[in-house]
C-alpha positions in Angstrom: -7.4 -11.6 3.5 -4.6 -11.2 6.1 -2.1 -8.3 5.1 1.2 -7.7 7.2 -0.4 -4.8 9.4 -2.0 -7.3 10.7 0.7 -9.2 11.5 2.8 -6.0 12.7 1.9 -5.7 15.9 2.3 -9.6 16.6 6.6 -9.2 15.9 7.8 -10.9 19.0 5.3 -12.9 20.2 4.9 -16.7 20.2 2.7 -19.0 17.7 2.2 -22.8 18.4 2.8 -24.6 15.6 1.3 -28.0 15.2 3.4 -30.9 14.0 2.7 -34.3 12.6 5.2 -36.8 14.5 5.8 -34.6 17.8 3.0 -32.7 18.7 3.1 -28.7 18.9 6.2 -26.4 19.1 6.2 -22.7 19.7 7.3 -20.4 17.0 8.2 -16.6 17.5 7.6 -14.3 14.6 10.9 -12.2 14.8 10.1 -10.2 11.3 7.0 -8.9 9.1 7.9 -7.0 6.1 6.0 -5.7 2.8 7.4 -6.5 -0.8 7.1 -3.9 -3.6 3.9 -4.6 -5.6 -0.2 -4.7 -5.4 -1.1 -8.4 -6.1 -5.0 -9.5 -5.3 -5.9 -6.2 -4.0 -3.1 -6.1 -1.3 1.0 -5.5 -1.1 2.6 -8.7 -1.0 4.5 -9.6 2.4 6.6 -12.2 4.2 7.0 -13.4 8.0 9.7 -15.2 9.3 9.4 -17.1 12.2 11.9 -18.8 14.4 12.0 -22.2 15.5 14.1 -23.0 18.8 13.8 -26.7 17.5 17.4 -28.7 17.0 14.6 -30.4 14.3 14.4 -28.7 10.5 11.0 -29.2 9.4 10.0 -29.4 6.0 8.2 -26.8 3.5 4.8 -27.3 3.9 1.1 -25.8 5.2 1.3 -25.6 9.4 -1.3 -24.8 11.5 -0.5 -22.3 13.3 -2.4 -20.7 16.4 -1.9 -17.5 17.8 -3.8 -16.3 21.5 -4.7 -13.0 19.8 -4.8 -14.2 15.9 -6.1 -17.5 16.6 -5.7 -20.5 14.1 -4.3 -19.9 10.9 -2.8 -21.9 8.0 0.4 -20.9 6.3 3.0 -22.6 4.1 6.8 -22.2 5.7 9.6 -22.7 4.1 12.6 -23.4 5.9 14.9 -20.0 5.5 18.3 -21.0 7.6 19.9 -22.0 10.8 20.2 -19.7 13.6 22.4 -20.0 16.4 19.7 -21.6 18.5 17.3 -23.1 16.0 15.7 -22.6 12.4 14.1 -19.1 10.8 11.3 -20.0 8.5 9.5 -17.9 5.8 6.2 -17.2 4.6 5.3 -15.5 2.0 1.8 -13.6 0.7 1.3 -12.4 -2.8 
């Protein structure tokens, strides 16, 4: 069960995300932050990611790879439009 310390120390680095139609795209997590509350034994947390993709992609499960985490699966959800690309959340309860 992944919990946002583990996460933590990952803030800044680069993820590849896999994509259906256009192959893989990098993704930097720029935030991971807990939420109030104990659900399933852990505090729930979110990650947002940032996309440097003109593309918005849409909410669903991505698999993600990481050279320290490895490959993970988590649902994004588009969050807004940055300057230079797209923030995306996930979040754990």
């Amino acid at each position: 069960m992944m919990t946002c310390s583990d996460f933590a120390g990952h803030v800044g680095t680069t993820f590849t995300i896999g994509l259906p139609k256009t192959g893989v795209a990098p993704l930097t997590l720029v935030e991971a932050s807990r939420r109030r509350g104990v659900e399933r034994g852990r505090a729930p947390f979110s990650l947002v990611f940032r996309s440097t993709s003109a593309e918005t992609w849409p909410e669903s499960t991505y698999h993600l790879t990481h050279p320290v985490m490895g490959q993970l699966d988590i649902m994004l959800v588009p969050l807004r439009r940055v300057e230079n690309g797209m923030d995306y959340v996930a979040t754990f309860d």
